[in-house]
PDB file of N, CA, C, O and CB in Angstrom:
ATOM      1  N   UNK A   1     145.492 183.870  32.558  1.00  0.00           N
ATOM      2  CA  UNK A   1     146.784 184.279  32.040  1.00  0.00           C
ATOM      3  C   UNK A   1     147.284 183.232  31.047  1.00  0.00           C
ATOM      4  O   UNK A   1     147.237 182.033  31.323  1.00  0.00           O
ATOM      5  CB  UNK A   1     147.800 184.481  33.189  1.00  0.00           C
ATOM      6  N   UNK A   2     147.800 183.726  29.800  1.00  0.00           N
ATOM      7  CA  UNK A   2     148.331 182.978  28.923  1.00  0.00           C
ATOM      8  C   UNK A   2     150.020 182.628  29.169  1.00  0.00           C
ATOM      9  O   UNK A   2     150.789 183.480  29.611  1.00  0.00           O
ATOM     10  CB  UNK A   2     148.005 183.681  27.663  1.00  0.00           C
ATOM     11  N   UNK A   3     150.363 181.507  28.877  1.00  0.00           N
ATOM     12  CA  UNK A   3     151.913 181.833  28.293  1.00  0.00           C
ATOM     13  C   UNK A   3     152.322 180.921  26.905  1.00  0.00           C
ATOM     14  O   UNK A   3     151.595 180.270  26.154  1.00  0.00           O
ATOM     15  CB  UNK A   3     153.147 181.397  29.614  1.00  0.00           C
ATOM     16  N   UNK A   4     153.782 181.152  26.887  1.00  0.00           N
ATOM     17  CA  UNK A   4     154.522 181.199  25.514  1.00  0.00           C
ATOM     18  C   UNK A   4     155.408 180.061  25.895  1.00  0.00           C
ATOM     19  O   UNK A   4     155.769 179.811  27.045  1.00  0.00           O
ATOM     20  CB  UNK A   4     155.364 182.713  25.044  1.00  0.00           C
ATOM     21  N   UNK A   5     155.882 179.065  24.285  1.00  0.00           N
ATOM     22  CA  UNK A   5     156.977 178.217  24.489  1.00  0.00           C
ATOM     23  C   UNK A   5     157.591 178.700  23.095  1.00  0.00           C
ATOM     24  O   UNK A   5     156.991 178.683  22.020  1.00  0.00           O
ATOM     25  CB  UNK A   5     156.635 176.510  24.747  1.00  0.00           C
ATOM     26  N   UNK A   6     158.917 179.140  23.318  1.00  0.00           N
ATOM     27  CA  UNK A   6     159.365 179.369  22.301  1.00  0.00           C
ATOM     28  C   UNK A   6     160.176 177.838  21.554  1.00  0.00           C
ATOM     29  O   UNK A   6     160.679 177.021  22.326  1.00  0.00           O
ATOM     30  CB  UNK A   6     160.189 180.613  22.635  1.00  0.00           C
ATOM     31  N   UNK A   7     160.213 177.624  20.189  1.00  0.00           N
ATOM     32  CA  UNK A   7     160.324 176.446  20.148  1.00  0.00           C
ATOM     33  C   UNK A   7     161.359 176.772  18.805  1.00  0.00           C
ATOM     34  O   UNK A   7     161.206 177.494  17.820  1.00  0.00           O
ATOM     35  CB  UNK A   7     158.899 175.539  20.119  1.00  0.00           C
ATOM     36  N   UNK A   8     162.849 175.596  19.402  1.00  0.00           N
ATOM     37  CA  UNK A   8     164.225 176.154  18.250  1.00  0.00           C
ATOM     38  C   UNK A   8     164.567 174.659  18.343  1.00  0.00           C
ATOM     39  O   UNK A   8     164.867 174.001  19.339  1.00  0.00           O
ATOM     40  CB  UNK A   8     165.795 177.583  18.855  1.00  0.00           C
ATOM     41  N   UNK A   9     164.428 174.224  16.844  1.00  0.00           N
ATOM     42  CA  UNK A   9     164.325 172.868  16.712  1.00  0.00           C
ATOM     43  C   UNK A   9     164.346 172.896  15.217  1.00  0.00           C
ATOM     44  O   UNK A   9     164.342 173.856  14.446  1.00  0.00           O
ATOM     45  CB  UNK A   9     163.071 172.174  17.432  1.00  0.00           C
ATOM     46  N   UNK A  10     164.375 171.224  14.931  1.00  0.00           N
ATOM     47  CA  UNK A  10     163.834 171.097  13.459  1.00  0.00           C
ATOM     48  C   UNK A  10     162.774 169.983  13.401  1.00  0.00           C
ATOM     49  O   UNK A  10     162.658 169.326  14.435  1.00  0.00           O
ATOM     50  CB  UNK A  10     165.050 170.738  12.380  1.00  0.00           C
ATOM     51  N   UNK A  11     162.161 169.734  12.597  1.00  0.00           N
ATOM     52  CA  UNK A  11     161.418 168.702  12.544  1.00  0.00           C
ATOM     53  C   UNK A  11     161.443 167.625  11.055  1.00  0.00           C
ATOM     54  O   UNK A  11     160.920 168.093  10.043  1.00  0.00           O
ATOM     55  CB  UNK A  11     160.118 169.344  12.838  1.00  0.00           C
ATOM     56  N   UNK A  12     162.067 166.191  10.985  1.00  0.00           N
ATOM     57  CA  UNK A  12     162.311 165.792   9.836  1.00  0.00           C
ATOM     58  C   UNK A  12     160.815 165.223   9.496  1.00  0.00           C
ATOM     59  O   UNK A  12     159.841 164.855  10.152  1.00  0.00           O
ATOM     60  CB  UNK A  12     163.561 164.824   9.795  1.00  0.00           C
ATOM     61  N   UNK A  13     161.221 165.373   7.873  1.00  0.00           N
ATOM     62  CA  UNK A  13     160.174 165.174   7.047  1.00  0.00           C
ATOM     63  C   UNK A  13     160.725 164.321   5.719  1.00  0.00           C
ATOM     64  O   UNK A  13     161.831 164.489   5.204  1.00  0.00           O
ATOM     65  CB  UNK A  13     159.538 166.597   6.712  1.00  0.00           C
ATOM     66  N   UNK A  14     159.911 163.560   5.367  1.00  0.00           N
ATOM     67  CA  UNK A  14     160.199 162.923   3.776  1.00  0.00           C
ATOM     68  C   UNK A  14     160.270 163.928   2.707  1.00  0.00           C
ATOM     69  O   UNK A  14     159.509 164.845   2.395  1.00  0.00           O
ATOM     70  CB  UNK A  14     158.994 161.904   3.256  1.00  0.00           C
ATOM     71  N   UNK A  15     161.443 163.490   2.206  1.00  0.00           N
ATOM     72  CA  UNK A  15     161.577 164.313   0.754  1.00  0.00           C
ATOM     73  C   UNK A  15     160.747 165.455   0.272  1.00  0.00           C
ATOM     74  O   UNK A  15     161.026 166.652   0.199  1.00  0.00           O
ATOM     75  CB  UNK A  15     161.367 163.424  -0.297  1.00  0.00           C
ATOM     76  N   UNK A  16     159.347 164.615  -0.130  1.00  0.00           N
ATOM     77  CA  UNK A  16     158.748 164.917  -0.926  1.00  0.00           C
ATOM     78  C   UNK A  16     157.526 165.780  -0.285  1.00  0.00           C
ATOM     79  O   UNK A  16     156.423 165.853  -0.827  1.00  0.00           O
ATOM     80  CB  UNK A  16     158.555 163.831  -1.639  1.00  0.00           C
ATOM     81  N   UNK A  17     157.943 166.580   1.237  1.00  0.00           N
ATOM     82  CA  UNK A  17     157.189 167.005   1.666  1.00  0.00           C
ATOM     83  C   UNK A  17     157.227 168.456   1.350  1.00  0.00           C
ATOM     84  O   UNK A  17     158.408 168.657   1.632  1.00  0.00           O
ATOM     85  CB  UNK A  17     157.180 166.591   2.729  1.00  0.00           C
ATOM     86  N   UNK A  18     156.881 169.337   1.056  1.00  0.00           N
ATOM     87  CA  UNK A  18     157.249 170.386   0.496  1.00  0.00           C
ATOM     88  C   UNK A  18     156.756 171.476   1.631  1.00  0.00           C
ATOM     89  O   UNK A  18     155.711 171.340   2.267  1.00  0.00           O
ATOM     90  CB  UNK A  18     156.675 170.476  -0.971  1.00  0.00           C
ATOM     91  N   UNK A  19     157.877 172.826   1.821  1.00  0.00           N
ATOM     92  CA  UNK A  19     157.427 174.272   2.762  1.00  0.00           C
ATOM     93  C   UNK A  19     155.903 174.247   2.873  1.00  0.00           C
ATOM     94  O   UNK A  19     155.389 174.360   3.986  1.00  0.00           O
ATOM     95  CB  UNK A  19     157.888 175.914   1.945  1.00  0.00           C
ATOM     96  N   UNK A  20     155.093 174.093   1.687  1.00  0.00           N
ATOM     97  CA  UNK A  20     153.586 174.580   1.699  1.00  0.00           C
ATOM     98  C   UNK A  20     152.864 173.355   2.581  1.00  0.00           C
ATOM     99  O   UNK A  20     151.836 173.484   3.245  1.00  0.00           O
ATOM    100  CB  UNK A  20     152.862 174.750  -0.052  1.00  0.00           C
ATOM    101  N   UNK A  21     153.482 172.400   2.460  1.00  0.00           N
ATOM    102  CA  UNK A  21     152.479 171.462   2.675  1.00  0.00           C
ATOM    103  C   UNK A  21     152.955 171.450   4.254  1.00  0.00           C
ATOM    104  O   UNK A  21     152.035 171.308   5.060  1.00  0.00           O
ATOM    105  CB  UNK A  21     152.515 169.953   1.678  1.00  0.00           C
ATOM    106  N   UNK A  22     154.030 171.559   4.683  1.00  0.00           N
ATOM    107  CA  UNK A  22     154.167 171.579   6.008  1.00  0.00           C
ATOM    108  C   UNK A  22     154.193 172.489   6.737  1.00  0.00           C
ATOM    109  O   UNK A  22     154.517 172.347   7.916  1.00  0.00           O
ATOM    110  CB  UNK A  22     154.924 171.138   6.293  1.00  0.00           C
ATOM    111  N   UNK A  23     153.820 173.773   6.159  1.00  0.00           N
ATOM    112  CA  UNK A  23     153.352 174.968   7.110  1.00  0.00           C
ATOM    113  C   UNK A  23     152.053 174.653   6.974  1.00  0.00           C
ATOM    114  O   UNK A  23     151.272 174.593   7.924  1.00  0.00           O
ATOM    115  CB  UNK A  23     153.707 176.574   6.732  1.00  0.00           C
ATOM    116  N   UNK A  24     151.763 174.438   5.807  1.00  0.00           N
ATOM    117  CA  UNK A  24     149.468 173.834   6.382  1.00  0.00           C
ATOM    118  C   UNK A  24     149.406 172.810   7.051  1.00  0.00           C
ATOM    119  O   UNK A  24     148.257 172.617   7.448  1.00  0.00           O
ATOM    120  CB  UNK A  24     148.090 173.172   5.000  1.00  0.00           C
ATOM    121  N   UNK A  25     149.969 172.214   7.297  1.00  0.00           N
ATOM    122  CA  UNK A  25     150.029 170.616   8.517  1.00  0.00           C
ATOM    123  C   UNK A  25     150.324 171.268   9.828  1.00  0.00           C
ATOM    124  O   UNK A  25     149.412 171.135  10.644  1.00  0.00           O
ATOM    125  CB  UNK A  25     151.589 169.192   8.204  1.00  0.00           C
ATOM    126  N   UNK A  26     151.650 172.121  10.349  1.00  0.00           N
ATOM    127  CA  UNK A  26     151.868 172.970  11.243  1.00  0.00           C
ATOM    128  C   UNK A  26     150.594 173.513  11.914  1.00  0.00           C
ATOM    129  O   UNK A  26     150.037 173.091  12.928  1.00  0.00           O
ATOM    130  CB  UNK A  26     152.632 173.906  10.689  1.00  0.00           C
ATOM    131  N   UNK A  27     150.245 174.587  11.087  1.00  0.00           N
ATOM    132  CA  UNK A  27     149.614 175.435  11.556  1.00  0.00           C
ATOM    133  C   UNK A  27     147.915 174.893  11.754  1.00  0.00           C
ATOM    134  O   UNK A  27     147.057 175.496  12.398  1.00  0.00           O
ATOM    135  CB  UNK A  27     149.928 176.602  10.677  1.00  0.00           C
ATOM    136  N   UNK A  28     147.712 173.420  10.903  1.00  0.00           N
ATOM    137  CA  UNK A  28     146.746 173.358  11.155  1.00  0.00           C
ATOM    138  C   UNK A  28     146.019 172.718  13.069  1.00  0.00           C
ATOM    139  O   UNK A  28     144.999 172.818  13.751  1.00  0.00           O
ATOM    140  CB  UNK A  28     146.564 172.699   9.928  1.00  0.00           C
ATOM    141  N   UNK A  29     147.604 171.999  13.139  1.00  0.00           N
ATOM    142  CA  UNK A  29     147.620 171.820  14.385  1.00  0.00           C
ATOM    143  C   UNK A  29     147.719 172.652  15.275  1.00  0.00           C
ATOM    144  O   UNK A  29     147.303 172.611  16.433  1.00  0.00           O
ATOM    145  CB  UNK A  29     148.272 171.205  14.593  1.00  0.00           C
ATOM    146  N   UNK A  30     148.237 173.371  14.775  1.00  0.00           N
ATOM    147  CA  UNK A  30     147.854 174.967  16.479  1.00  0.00           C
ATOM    148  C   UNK A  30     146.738 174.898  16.536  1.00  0.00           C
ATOM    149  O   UNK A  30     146.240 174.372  17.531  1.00  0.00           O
ATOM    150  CB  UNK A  30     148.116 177.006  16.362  1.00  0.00           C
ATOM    151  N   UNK A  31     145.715 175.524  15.235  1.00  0.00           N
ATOM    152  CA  UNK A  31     144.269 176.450  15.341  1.00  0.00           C
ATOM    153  C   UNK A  31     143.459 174.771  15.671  1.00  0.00           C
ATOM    154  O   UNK A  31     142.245 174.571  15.719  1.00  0.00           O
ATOM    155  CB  UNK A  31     143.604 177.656  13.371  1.00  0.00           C
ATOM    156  N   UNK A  32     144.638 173.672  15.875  1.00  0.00           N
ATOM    157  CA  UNK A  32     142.781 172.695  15.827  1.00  0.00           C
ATOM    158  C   UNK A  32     142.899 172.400  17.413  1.00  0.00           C
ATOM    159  O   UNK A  32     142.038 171.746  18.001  1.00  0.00           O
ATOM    160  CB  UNK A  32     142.573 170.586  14.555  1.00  0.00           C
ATOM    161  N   UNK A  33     144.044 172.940  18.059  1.00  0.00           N
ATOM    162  CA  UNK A  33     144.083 172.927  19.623  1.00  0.00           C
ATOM    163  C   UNK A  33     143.722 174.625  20.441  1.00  0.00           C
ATOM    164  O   UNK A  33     143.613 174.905  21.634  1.00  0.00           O
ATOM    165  CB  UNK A  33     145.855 172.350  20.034  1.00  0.00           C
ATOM    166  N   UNK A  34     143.620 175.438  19.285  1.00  0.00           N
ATOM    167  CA  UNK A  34     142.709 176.797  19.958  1.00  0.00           C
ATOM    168  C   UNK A  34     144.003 177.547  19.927  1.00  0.00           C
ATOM    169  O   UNK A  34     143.865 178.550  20.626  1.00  0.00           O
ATOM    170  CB  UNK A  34     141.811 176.671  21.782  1.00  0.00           C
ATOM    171  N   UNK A  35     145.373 177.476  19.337  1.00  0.00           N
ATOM    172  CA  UNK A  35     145.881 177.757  19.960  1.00  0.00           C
ATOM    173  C   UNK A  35     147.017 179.354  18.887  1.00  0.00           C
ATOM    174  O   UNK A  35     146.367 180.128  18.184  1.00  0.00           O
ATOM    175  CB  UNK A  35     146.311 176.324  20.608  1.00  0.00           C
ATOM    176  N   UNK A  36     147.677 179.424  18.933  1.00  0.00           N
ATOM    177  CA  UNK A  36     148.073 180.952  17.809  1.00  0.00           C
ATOM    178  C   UNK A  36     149.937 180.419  17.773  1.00  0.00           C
ATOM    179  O   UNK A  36     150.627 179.831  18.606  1.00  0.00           O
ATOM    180  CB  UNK A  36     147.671 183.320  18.974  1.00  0.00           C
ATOM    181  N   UNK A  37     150.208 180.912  16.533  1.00  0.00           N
ATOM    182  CA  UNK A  37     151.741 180.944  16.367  1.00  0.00           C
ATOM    183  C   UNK A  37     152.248 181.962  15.738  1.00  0.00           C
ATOM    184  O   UNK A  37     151.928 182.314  14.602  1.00  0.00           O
ATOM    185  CB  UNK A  37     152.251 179.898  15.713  1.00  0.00           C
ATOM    186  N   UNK A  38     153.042 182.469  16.427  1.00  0.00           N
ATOM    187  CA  UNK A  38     153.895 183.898  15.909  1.00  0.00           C
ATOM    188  C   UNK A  38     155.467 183.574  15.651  1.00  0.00           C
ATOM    189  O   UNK A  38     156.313 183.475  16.540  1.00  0.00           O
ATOM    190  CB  UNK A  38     153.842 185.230  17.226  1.00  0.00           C
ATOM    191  N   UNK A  39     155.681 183.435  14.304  1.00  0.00           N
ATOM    192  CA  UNK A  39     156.702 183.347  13.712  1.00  0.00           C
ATOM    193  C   UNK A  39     157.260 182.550  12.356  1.00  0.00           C
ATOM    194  O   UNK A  39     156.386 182.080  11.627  1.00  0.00           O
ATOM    195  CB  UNK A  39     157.186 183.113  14.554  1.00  0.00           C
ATOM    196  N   UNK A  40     158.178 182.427  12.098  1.00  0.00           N
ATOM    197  CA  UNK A  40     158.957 181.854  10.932  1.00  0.00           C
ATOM    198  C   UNK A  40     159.045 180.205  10.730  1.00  0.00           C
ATOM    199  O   UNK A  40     159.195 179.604  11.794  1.00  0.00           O
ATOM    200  CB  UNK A  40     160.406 182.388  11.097  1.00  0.00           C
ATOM    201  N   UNK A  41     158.993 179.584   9.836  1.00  0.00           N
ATOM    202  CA  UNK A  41     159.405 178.303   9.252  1.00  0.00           C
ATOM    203  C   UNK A  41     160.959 178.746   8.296  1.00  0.00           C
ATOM    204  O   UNK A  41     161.192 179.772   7.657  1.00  0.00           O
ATOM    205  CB  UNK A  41     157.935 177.635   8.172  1.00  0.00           C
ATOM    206  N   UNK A  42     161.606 177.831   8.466  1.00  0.00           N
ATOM    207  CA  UNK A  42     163.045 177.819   7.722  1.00  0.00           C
ATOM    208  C   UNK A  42     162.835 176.659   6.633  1.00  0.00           C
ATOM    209  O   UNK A  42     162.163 175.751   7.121  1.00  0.00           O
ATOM    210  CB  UNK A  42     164.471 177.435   8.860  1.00  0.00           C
ATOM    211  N   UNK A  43     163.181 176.439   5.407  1.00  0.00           N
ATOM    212  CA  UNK A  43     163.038 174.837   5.065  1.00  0.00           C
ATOM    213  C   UNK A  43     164.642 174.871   5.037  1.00  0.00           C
ATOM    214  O   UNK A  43     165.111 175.862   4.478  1.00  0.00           O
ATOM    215  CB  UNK A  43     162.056 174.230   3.390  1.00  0.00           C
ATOM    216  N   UNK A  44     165.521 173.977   5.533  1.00  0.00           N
ATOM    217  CA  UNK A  44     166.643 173.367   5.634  1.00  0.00           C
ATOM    218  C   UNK A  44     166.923 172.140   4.226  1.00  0.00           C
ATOM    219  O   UNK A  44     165.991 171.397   3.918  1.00  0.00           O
ATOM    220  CB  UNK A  44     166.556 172.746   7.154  1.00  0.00           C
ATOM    221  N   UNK A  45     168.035 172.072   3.604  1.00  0.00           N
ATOM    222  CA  UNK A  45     168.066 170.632   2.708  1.00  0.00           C
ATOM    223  C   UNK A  45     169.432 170.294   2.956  1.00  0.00           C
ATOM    224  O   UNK A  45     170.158 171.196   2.538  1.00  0.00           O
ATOM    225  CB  UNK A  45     167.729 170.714   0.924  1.00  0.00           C
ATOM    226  N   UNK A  46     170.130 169.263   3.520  1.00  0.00           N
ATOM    227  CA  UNK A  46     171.210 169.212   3.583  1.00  0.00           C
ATOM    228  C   UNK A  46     171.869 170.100   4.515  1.00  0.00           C
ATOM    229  O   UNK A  46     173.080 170.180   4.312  1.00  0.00           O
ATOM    230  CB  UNK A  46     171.528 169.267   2.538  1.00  0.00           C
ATOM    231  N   UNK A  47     171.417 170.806   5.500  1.00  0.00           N
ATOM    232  CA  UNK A  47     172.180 171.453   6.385  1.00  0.00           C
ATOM    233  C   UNK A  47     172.304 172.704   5.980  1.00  0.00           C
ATOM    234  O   UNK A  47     173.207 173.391   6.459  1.00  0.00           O
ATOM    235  CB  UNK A  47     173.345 170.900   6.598  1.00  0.00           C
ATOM    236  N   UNK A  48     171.251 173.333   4.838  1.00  0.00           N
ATOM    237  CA  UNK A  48     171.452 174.619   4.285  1.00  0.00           C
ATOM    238  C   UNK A  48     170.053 175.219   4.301  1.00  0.00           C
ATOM    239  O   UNK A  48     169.051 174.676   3.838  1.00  0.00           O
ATOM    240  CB  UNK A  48     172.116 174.577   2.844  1.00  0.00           C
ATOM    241  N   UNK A  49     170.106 176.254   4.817  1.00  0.00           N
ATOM    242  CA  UNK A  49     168.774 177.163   4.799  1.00  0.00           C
ATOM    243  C   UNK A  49     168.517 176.993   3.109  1.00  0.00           C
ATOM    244  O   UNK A  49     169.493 176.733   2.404  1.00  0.00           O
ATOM    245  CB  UNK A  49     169.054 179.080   5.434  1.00  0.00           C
ATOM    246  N   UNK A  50     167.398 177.125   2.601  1.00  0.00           N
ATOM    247  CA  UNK A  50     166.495 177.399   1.470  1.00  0.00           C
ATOM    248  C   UNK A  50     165.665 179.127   1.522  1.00  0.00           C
ATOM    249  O   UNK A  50     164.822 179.721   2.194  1.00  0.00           O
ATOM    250  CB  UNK A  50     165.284 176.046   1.578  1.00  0.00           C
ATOM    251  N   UNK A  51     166.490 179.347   0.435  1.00  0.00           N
ATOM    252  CA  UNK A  51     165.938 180.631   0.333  1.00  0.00           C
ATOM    253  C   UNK A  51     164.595 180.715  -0.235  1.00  0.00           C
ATOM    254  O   UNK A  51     163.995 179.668  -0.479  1.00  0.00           O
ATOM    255  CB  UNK A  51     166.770 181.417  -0.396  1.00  0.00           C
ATOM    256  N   UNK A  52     164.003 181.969  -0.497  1.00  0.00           N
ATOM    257  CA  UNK A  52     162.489 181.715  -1.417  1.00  0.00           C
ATOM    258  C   UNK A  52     162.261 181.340  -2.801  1.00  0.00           C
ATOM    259  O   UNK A  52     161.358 180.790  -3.430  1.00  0.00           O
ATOM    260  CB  UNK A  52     161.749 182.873  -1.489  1.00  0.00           C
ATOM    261  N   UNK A  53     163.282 181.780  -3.024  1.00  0.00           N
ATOM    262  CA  UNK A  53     164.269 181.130  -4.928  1.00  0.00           C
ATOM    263  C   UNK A  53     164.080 180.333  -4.998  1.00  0.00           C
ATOM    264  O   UNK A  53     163.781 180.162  -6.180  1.00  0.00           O
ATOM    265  CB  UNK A  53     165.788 180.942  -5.442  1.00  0.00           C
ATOM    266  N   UNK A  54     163.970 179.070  -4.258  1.00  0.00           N
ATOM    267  CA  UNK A  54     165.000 177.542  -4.143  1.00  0.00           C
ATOM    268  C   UNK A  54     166.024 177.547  -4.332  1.00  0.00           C
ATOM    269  O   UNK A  54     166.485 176.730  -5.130  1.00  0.00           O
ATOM    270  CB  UNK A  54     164.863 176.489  -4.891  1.00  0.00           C
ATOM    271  N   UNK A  55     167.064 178.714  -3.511  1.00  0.00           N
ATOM    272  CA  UNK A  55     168.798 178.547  -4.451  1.00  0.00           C
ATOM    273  C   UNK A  55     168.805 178.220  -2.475  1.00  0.00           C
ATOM    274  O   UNK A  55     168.048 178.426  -1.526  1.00  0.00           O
ATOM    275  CB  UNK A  55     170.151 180.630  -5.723  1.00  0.00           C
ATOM    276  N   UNK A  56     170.233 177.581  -2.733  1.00  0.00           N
ATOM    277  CA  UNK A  56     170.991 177.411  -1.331  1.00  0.00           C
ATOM    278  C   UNK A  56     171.372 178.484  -0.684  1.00  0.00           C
ATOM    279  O   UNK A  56     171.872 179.321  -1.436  1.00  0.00           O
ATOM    280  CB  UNK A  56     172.154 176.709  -1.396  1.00  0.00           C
ATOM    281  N   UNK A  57     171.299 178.998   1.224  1.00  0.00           N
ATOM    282  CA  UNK A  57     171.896 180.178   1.491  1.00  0.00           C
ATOM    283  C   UNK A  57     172.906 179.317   2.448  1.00  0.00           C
ATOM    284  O   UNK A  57     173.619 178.315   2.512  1.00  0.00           O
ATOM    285  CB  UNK A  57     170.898 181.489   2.118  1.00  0.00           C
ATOM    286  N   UNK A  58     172.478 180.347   3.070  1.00  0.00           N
ATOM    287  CA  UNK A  58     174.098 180.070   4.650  1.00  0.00           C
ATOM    288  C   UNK A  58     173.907 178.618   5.178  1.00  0.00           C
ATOM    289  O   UNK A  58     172.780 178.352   5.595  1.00  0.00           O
ATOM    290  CB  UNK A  58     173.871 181.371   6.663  1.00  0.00           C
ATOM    291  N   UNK A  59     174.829 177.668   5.217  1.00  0.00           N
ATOM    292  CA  UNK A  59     174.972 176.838   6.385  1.00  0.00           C
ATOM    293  C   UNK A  59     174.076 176.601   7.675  1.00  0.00           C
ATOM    294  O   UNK A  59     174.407 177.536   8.404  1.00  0.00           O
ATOM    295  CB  UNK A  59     176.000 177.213   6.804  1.00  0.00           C
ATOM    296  N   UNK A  60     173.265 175.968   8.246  1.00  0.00           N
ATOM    297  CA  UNK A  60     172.721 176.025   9.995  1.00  0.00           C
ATOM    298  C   UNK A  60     173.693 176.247  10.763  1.00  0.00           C
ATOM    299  O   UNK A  60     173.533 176.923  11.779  1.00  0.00           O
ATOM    300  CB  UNK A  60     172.087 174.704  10.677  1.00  0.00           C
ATOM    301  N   UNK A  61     175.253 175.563  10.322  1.00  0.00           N
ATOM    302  CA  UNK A  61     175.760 176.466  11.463  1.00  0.00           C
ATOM    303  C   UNK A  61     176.906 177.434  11.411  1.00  0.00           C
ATOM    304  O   UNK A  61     177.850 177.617  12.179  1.00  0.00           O
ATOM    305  CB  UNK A  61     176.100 175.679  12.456  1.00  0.00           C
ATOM    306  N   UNK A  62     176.519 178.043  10.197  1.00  0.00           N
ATOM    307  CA  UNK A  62     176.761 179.463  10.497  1.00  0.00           C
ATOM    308  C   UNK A  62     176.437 180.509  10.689  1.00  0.00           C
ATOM    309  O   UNK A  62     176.734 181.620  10.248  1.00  0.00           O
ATOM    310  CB  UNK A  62     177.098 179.788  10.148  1.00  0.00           C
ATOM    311  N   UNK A  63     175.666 180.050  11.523  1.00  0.00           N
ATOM    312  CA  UNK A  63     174.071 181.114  11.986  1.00  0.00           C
ATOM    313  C   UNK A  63     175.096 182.041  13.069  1.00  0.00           C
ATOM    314  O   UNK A  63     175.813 181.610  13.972  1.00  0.00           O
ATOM    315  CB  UNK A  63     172.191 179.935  13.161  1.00  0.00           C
ATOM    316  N   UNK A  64     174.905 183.298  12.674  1.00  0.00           N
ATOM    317  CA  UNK A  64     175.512 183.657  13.892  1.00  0.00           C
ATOM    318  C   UNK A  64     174.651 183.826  15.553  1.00  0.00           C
ATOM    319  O   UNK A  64     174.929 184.108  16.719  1.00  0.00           O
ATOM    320  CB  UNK A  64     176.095 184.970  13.445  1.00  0.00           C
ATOM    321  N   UNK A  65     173.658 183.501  14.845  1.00  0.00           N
ATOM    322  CA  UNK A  65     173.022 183.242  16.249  1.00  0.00           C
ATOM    323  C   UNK A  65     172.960 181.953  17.433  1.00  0.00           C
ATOM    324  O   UNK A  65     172.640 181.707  18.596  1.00  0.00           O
ATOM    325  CB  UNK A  65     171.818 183.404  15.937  1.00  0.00           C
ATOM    326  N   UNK A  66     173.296 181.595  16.690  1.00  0.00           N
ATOM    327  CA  UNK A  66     173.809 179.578  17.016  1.00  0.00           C
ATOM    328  C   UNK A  66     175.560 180.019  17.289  1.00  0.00           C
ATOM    329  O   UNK A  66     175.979 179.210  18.117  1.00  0.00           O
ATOM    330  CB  UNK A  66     173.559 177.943  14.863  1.00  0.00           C
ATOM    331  N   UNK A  67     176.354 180.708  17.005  1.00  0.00           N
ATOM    332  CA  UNK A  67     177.630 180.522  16.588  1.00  0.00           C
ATOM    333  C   UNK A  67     177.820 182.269  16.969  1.00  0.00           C
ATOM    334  O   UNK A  67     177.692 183.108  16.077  1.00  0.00           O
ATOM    335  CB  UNK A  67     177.870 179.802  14.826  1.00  0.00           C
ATOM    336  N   UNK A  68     178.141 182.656  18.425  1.00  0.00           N
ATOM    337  CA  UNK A  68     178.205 183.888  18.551  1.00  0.00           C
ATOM    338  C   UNK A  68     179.444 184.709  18.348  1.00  0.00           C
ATOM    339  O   UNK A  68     179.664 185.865  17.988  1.00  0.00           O
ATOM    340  CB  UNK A  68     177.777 184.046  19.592  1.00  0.00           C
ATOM    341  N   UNK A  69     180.415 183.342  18.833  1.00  0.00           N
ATOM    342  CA  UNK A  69     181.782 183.701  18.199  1.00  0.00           C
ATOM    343  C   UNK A  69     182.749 183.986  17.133  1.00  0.00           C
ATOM    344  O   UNK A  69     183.822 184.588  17.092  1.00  0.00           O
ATOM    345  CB  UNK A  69     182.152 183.258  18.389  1.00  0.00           C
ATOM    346  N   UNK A  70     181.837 183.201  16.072  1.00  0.00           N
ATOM    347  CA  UNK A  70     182.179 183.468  14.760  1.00  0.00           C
ATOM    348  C   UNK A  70     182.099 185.101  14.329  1.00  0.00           C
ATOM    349  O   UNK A  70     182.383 185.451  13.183  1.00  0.00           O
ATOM    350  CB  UNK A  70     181.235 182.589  13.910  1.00  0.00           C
TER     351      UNK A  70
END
């Protein structure tokens, strides 16, 4: 039997590390432990989601999922 860790976090990185280069660093560490990942990378700059543009979107915390009351 398998199981799952769902994982809601961030992970800091230098500047100059860029989405591409740290979803191939990520992921290379799953497949080099056997292992599978199902889901999303966010890149954050300043406390702001990064859209696919490179323009700024919503706040982290105005996630309404973080922030149910809002």
């Amino acid at each position: 039997m398998e199981k799952e860790f769902e994982i809601k976090g961030c992970v800091s990185v230098p500047k100059e590390v860029s989405h591409d280069l740290f979803y191939d660093k990520f992921i290379e560490f799953i497949e080099s432990n056997n292992w599978s990942f199902g889901g999303g990378i966010n890149e954050i700059i300043d406390g702001y989601y990064i859209n696919p543009d490179g323009t700024k979107g919503k706040h982290v915390l105005d996630d309404d999922d973080l922030n149910p009351d809002i």
